[in-house]
C-alpha positions as CSV (number, residue, x, y, z in Angstrom):
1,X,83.6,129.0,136.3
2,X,86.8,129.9,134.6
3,X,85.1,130.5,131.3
4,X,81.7,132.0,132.9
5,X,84.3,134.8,134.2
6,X,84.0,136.1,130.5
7,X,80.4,137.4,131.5
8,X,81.9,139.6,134.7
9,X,82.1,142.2,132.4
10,X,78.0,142.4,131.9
11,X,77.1,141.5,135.6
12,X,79.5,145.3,136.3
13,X,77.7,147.2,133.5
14,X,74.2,146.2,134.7
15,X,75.4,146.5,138.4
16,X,72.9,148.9,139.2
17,X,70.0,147.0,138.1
18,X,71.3,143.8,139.2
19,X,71.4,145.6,143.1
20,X,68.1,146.3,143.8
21,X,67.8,142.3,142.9
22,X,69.9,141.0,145.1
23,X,68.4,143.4,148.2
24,X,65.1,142.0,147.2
25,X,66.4,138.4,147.6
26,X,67.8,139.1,150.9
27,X,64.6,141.4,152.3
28,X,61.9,138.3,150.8
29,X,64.0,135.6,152.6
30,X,64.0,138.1,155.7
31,X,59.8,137.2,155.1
32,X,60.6,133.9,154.8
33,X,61.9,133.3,157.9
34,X,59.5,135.0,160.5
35,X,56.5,132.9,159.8
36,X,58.5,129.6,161.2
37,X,59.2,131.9,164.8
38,X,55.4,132.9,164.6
39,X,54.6,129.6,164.1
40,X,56.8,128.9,167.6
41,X,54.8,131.4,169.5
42,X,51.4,130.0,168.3
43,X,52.4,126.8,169.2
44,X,53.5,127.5,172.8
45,X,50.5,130.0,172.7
46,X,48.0,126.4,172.6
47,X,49.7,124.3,174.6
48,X,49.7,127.3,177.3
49,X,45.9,128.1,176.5
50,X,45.0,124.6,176.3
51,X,46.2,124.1,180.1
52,X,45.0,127.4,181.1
53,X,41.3,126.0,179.8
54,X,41.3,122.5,181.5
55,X,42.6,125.1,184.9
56,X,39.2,127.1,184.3
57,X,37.2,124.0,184.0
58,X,33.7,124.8,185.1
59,X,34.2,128.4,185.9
60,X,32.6,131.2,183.4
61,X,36.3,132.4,182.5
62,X,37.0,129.7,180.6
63,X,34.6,131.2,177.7
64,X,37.0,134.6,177.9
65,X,40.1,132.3,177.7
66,X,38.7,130.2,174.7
67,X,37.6,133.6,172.6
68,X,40.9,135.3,173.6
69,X,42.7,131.9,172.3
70,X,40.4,131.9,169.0
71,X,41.4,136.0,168.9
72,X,44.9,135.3,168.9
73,X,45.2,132.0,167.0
74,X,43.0,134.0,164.0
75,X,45.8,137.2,164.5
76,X,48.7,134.7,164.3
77,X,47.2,133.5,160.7
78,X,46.6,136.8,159.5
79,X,49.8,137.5,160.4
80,X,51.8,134.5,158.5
81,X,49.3,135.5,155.6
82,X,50.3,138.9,155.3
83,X,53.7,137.6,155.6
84,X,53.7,135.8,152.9
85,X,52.0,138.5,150.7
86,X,54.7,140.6,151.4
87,X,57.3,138.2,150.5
88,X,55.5,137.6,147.6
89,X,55.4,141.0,146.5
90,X,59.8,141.2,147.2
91,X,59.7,137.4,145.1
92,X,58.1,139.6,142.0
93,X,60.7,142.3,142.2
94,X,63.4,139.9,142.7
95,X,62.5,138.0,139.4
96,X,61.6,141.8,137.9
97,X,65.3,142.9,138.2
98,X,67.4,139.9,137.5
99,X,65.4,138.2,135.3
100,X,65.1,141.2,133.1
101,X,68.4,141.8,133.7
102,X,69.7,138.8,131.8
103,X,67.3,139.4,129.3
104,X,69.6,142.3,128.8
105,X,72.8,140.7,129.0
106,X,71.9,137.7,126.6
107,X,71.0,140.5,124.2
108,X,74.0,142.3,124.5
109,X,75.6,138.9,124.5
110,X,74.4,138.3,120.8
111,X,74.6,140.9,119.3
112,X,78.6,140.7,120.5
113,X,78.9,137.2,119.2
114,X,77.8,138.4,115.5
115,X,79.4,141.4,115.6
116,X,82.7,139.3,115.9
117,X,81.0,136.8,113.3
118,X,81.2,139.6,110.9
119,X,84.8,141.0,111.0
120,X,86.1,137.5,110.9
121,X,87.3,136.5,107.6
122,X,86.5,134.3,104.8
123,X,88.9,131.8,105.6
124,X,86.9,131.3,109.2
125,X,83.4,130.6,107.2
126,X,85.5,128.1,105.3
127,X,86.5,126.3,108.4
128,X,83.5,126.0,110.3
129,X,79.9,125.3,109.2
130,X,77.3,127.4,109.2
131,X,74.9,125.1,112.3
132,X,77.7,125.1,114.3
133,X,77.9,129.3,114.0
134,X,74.0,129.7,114.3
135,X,73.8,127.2,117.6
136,X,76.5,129.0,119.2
137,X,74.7,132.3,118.8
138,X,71.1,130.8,119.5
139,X,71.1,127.8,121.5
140,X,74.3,128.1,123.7
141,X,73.7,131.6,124.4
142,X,69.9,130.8,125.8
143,X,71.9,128.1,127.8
144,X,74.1,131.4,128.9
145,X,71.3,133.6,129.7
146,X,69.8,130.5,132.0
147,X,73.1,130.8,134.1
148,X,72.9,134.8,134.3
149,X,69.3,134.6,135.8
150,X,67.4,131.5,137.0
151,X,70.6,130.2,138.1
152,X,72.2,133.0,139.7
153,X,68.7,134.0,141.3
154,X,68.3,130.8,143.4
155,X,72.4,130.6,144.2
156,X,71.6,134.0,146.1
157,X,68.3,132.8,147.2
158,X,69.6,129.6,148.7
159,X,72.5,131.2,150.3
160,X,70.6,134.0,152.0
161,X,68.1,131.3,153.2
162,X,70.4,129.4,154.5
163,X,72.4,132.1,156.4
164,X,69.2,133.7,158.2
165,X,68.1,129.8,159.0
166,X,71.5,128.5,160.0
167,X,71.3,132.1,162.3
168,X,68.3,131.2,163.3
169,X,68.7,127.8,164.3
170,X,71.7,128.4,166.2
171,X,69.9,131.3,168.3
172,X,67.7,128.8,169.7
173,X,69.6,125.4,170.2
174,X,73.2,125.0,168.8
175,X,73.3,121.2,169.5
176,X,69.6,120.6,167.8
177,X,70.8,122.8,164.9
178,X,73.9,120.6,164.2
179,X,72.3,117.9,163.9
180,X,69.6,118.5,161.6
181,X,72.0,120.1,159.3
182,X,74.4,117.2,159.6
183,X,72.7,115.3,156.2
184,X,74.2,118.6,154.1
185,X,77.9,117.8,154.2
186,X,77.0,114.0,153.0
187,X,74.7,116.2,150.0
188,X,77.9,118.5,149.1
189,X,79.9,115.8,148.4
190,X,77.5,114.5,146.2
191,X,76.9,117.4,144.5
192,X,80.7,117.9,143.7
193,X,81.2,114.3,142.5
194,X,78.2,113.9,139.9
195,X,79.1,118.1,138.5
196,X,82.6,116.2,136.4
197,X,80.3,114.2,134.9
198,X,77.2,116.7,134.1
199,X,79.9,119.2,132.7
200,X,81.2,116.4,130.4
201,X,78.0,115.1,129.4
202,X,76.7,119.3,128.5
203,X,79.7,119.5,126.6
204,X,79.2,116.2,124.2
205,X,75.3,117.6,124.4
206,X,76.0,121.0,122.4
207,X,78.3,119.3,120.1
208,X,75.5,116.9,118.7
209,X,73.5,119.3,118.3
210,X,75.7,121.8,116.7
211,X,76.1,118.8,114.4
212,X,72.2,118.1,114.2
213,X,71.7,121.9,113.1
214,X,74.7,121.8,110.8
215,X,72.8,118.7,109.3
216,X,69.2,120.3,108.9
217,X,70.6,123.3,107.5
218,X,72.3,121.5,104.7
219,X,70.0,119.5,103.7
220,X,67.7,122.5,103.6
221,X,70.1,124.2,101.5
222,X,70.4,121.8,99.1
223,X,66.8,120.3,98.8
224,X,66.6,120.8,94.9
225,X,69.9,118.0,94.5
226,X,68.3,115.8,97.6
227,X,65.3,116.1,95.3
228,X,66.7,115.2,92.2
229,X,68.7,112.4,93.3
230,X,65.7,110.6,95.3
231,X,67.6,110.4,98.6
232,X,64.7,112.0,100.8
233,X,65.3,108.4,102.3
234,X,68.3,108.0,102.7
235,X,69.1,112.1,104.2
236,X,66.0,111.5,106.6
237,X,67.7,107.9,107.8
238,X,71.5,110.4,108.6
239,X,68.8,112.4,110.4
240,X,67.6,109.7,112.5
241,X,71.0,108.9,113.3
242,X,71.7,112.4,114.2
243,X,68.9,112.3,116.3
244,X,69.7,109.4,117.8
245,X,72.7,110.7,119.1
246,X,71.7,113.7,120.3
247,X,68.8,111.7,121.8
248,X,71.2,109.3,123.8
249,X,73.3,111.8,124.9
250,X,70.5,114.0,126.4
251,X,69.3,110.5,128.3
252,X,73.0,110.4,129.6
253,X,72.8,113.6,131.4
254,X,69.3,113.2,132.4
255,X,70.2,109.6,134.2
256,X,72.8,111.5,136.0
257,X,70.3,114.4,137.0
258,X,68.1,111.9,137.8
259,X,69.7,110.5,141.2
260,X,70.2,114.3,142.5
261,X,66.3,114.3,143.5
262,X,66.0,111.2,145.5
263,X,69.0,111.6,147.3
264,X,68.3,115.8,148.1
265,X,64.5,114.3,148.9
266,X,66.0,111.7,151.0
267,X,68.8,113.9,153.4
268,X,65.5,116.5,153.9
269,X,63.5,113.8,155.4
270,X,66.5,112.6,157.3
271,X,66.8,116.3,158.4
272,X,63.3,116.3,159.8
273,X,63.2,113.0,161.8
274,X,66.2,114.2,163.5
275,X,64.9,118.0,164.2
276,X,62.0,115.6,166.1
277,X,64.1,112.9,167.6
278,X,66.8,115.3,169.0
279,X,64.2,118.1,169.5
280,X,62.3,116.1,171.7
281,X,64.8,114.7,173.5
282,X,65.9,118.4,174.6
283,X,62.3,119.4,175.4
284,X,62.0,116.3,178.0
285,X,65.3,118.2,179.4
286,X,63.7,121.3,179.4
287,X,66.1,123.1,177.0
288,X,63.5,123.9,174.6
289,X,59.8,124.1,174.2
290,X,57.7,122.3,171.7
291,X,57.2,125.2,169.4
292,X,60.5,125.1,169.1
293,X,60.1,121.6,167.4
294,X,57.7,123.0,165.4
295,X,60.1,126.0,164.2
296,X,62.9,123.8,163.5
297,X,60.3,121.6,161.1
298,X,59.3,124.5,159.2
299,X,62.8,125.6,158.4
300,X,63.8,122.3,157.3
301,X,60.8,122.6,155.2
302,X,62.0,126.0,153.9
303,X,65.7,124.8,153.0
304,X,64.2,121.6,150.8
305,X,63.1,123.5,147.6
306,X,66.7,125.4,148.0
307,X,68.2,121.9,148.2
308,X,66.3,120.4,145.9
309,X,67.1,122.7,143.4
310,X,70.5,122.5,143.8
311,X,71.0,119.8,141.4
312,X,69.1,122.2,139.0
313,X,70.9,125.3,139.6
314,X,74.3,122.8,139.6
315,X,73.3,121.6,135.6
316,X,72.3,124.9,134.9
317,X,76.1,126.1,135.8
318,X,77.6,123.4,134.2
319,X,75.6,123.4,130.8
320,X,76.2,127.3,130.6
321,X,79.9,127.0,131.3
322,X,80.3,123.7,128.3
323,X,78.2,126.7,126.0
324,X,80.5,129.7,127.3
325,X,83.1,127.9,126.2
326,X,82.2,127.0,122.8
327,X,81.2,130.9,122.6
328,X,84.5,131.8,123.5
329,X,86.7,129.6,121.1
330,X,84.9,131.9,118.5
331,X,85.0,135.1,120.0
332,X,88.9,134.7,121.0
333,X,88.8,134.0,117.2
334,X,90.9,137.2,116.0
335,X,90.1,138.4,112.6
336,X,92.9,137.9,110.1
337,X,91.7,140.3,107.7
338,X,91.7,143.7,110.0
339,X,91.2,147.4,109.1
340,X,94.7,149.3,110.0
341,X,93.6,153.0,108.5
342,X,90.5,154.9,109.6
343,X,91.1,157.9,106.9
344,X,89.0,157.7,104.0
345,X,89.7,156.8,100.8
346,X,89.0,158.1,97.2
347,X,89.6,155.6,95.1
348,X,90.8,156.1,91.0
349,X,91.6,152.4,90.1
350,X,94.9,151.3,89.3
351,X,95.8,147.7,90.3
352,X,98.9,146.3,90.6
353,X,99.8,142.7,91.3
354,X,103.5,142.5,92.1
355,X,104.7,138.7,92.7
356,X,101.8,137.4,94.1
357,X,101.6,134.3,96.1
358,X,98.4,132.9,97.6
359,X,98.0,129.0,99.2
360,X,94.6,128.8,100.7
361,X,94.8,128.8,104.7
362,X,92.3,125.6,105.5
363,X,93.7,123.4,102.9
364,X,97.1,124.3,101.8
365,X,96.6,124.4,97.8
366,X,98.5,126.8,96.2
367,X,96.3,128.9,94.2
368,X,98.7,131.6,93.1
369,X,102.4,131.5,92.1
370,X,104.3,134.9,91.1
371,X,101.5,136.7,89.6
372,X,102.1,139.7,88.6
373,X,100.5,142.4,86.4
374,X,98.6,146.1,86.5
375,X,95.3,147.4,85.5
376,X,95.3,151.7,84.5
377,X,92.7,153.6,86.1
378,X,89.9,153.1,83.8
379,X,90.8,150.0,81.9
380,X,89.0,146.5,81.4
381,X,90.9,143.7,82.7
382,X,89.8,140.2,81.9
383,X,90.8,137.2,83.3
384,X,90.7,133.8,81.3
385,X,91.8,130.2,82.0
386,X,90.7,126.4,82.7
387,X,88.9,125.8,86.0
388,X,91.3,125.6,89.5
389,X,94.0,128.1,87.4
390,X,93.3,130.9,90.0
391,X,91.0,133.4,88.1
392,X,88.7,133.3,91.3
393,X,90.8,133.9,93.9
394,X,92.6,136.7,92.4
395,X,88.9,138.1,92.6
396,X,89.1,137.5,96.4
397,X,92.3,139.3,96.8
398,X,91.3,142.1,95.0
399,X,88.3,142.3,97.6
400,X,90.6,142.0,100.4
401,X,88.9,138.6,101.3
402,X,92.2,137.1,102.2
403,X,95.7,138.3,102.9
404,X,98.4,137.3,100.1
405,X,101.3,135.1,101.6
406,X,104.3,136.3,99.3
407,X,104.2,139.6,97.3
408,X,101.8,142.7,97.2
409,X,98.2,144.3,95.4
410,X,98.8,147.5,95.5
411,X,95.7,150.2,94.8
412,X,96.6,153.4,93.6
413,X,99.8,152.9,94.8
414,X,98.9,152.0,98.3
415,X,99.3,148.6,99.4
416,X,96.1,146.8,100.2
417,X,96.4,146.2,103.7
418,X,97.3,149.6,104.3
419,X,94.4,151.0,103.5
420,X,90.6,151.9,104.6
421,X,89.0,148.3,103.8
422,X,85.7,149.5,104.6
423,X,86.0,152.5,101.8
424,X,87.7,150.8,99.4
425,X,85.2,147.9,99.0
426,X,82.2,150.5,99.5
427,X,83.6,151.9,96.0
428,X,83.9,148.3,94.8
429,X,81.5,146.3,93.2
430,X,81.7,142.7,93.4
431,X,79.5,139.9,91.3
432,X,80.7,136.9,93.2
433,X,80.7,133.4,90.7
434,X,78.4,132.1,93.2
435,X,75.6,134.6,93.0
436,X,73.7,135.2,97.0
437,X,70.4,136.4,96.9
438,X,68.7,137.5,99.5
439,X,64.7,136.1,100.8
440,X,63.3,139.7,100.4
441,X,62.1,141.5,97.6
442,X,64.0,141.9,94.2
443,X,63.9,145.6,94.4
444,X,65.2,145.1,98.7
445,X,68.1,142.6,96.5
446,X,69.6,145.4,94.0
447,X,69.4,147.8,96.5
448,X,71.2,145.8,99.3
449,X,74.4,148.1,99.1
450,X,72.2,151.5,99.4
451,X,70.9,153.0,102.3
452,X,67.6,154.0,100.5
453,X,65.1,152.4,98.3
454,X,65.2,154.3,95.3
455,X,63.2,153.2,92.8
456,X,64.5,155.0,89.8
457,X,67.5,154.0,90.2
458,X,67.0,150.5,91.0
459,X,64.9,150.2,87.7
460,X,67.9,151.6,85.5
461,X,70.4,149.4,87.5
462,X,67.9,146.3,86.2
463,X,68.1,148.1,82.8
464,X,71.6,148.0,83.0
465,X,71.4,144.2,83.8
466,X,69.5,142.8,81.1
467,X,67.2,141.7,83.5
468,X,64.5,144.7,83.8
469,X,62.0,143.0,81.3
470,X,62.2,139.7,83.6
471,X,61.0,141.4,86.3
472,X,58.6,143.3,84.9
473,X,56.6,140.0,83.9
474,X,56.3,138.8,87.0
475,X,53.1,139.9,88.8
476,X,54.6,141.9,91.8
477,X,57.0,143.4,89.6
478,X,60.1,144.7,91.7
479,X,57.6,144.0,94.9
480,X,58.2,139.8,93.9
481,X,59.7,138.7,97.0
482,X,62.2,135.7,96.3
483,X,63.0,132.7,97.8
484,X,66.0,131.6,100.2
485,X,69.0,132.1,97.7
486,X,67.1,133.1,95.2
487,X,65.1,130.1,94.7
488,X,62.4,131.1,92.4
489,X,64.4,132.7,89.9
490,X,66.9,131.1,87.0
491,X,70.4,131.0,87.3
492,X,70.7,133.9,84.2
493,X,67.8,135.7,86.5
494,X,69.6,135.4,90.1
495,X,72.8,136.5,88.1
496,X,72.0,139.6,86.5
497,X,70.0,140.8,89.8
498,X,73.4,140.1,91.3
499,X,75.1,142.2,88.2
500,X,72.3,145.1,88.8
501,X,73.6,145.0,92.8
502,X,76.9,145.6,91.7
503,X,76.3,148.5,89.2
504,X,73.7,150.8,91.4
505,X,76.3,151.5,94.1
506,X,78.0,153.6,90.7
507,X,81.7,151.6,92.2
508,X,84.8,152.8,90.1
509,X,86.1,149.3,90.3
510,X,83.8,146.5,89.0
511,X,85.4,143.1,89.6
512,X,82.8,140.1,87.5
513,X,83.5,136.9,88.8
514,X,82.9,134.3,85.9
515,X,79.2,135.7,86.9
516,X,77.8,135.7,83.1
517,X,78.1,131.4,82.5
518,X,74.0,131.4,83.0
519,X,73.2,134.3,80.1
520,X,72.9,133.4,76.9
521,X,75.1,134.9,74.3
522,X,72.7,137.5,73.3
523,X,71.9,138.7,76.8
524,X,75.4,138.8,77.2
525,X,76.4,141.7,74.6
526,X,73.3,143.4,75.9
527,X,74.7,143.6,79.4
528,X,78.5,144.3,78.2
529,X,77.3,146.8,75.9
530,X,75.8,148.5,78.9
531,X,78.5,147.9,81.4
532,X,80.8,149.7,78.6
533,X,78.3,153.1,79.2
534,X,78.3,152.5,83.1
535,X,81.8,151.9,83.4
536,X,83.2,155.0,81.0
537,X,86.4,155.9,82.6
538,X,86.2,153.4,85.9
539,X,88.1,150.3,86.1
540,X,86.7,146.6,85.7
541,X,88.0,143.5,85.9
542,X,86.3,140.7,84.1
543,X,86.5,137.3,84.7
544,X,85.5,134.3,82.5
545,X,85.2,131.0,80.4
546,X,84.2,132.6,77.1
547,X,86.8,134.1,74.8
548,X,83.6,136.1,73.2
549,X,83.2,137.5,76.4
550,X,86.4,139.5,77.0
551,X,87.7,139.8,73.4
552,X,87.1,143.5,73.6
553,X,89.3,144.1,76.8
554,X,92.2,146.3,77.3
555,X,94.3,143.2,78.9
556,X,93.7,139.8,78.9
557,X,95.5,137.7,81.5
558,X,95.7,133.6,80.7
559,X,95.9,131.7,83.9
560,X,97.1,128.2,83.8
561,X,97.8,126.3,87.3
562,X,98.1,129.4,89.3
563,X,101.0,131.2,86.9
564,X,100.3,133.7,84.0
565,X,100.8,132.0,81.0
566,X,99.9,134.4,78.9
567,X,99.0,138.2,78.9
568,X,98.5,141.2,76.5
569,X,95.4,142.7,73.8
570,X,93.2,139.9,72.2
571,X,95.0,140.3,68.8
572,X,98.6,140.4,70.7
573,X,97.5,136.4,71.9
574,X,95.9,135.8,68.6
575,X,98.9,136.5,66.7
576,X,101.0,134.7,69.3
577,X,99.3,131.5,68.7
578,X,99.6,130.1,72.3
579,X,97.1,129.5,75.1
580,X,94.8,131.7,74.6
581,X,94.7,130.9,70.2
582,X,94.4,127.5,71.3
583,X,90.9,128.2,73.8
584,X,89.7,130.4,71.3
585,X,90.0,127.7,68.6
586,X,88.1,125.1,70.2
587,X,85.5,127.3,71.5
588,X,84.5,128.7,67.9
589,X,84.8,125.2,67.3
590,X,82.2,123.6,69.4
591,X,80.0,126.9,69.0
592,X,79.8,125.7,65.4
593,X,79.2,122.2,66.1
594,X,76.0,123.5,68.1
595,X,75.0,125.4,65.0
């Protein structure tokens, strides 16, 4: 229960809703319990009667006593009917409030869990798969919301039940009462020794099938390689094994639940035999009458559905608490990248890297060593160097994405982490080297950063992108909704969507991340050409492989194994005949050779 206590803070802001609910349970158990004392009188009511009848025998009144005895038997029916109607009707309310009520709750509950999901950092995504984060937020919170209102409904119902029967018993004969509630204490004890194990076994439960999502979802993801590399047999063999797992573990807990019924069954027929062995026993002494036998049955009849779902309620608990707490590792997950400064920010464009140091959090690489270098308000910046030298990550920095470990990235002056994160990247563009789209429309894709779908706009933005004559040959046009990532367009396609994305929101920085490898050369100048006109006077930093590509930048930056080797105009490197000569050499070389 210690990580359930998490959910206190729900049950005290639907309080008032959750009231009523509880009244309800106590006022339809209230109707519960009267039947069983009419029941009593009835009973007494024939055996009286019947005596009263044989008494008359022969004499004309006995026809008056048998029609009053109908008349009342018929009343006493229509009474338990009505009864139970009205209970009923209390049942219906009961289930109205607190069911709906954790409807509530497991909406709040979700919407809390990705709320948190999306201020944690990138570092966090790289840790944990994506399965395990969309099972946490699906499946373990429906396991949650299962605690909050079947389960806590019949914990109150039970205990009220038992309170006004226990009452009830004892009003009428303490001895008889103890000892057909003497099989309960032998039924607690079971209880408390099988809920270890169902807790353990919930717990394994969730984590195979965080693991069978995880597994589903990849394979999903990546069903062009499973394709291409015939190994539909062997993914759909991991699956069965997957399955299997979860499959066993499932039969584990359900073996357990399994000896809850027999025995629950078992101490509620023990109860009964007992209320009649004992009960009759004290009638022959006089003590009681034989309605009372029959009272005692009926409420040993009421408690066995609150009995026998003890076991039930007990798994629910137990399964909700192994979920809470797999919902709680995340959400006592604290951001690492955090926004300190509410004010707003209007952002010119100088970047400054002053000794920066970066070594990735998950697996320790050092990405970055004592970079350091500035971009002028207005200038391109590009970024060149072998694969693993750093180029992307000090794209991630820039966008704040992680923290640096030694050193500082100041903007305008300002140090990074000082500054209004949400502002700053709103005036950012960002055309990540592994392009996301979205399984909407392409015109919905370019327009993701606006709040309006503005047609004009998007069109020039495609314009801008080189990729406005694509789109127009499809048959929807901008309407042509897309796949999961993007799936029925080409890689130069799903790039320069990604590139249009970037250049509608008008950002005054413009950070490409190696985002142009998929474009021919042609296409290329097109789109460089026009990020020249869209970027007059704004500051962008272009990363790549191509020398062709950035020749034309203010600053070039060579990165070799996380360090600057090399930095300064393309004709400053040229002439220097280092690095950068060197990459430019062999490219112009093999560009010939393909010629």
């Amino acid at each position: 229960m210690k990580e359930l206590a998490y959910l206190n803070k729900f049950f005290f802001k639907y309080r008032w809703k959750l009231l009523p609910g509880v009244i309800f349970v106590i006022v339809s158990n209230f109707f519960a319990v009267l039947p069983a004392q009419i029941i009593r009188i009835a009973f007494d009511l024939v055996n009286e009667n019947i005596a009263l009848y044989r008494l008359f025998n022969g004499f004309e009144r006995q026809e008056m006593i048998l029609k009053v005895f109908g008349t009342s038997l018929l009343f006493f029916g229509i009474l338990v009917l009505v009864l139970a109607l009205v209970r009923g009707l209390f049942l219906f309310f009961m289930r109205q409030t607190i069911i709906l009520t954790s409807r509530h709750i497991e909406f709040d509950l979700k919407n809390e869990i990705y709320h948190h999901y999306q201020k944690l950092s990138l570092a966090f995504y790289r840790k944990n798969n994506t399965g395990d984060l969309m099972n946490r937020v699906t499946e373990d919170v429906s396991r949650v919301r299962m605690y909050m209102g079947p389960a806590i409904m019949y914990t109150i119902n039970t205990i009220v039940l038992f309170i006004l029967i226990i009452v009830a018993m004892v009003s009428v004969n303490l001895k008889l009462a103890i000892y057909c509630l003497l099989p309960l204490p032998v039924l607690a004890i079971t209880i408390y020794y099988v809920n270890s194990i169902i807790n353990l076994k919930s717990e394994k439960i969730q984590q195979r099938l965080s693991s069978l999502s995880s597994f589903v979802q990849e394979t999903f993801s990546g069903i062009r390689v499973v394709k291409s590399y015939v190994k539909e047999d062997s993914i759909r063999k991991g699956f069965e094994l997957e399955s299997e797992s979860y499959k066993n573990e499932s039969l584990s807990l359900v073996k357990v639940q399994a000896y809850f019924y027999p025995i629950m069954l078992l101490m509620v027929g023990l109860s009964t035999i007992i209320t009649i062995y004992i009960g009759g026993l004290e009638v022959m002494d006089g003590k009681i009458s034989s309605g009372n036998i029959a009272e005692f049955i009926v409420y040993v009849n009421q408690l066995t559905f609150p009995v026998t779902s003890l076991g039930w309620v007990t798994s629910l608990i137990q399964r909700a608490a192994a979920s809470q707490k797999r919902i709680n590792e995340f959400l006592k997950t604290t951001p690492e990248i955090i926004n300190p400064n509410p004010n707003q920010l209007e952002l010119k464009g100088t970047i400054k890297f002053d000794n920066v140091s970066f070594n990735y959090p998950d697996t320790g690489i050092q990405a970055l060593k004592n970079v350091s270098f500035e971009i002028k308000e207005g200038e391109l910046l590009a970024i060149i160097g072998r694969t693993g030298s750093g180029k992307s990550t000090i794209a991630n920095l820039m966008m704040r994405m992680y923290d640096v470990d030694a050193g500082s990235i100041k903007i305008d002056g300002n140090d990074i982490r000082h500054i209004n994160l949400e502002a700053y990247r709103s005036q950012t563009g960002f055309v990540p080297q592994e392009v996301f789209l979205f399984s909407d429309t392409i015109a919905r894709n370019i327009a993701f950063g606006q709040d309006t779908l503005n047609m004009p706009i998007i069109e020039q933005a495609a314009k801008d992108a080189a990729v406005y004559k694509n789109i127009m040959e499809f048959d929807q046009q901008f309407e042509t909704f897309i796949g999961e990532r993007g799936i029925t367009l080409s890689g130069g396609q799903k790039q320069r969507v990604s590139i249009a994305r970037a250049i509608i929101k008008s950002p005054q920085i413009l950070i490409f991340d190696d985002c142009l490898s998929a474009v021919d050369t042609k296409t290329e100048e097109e789109i460089l050409s026009n990020l020249g006109k869209v970027m007059q006077g704004k500051t962008s930093v272009l990363i790549a492989h191509r020398v062709s590509t950035i020749k034309n930048a203010d600053k070039i930056i060579v990165l070799d194994k996380g360090e600057i080797a090399e930095q300064g105009t393309h004709e400053f490197l040229m002439d220097k005949k280092g690095t950068y000569f060197e990459l430019y050499e062999k490219q112009l070389l093999e560009e010939q050779q393909l010629t």
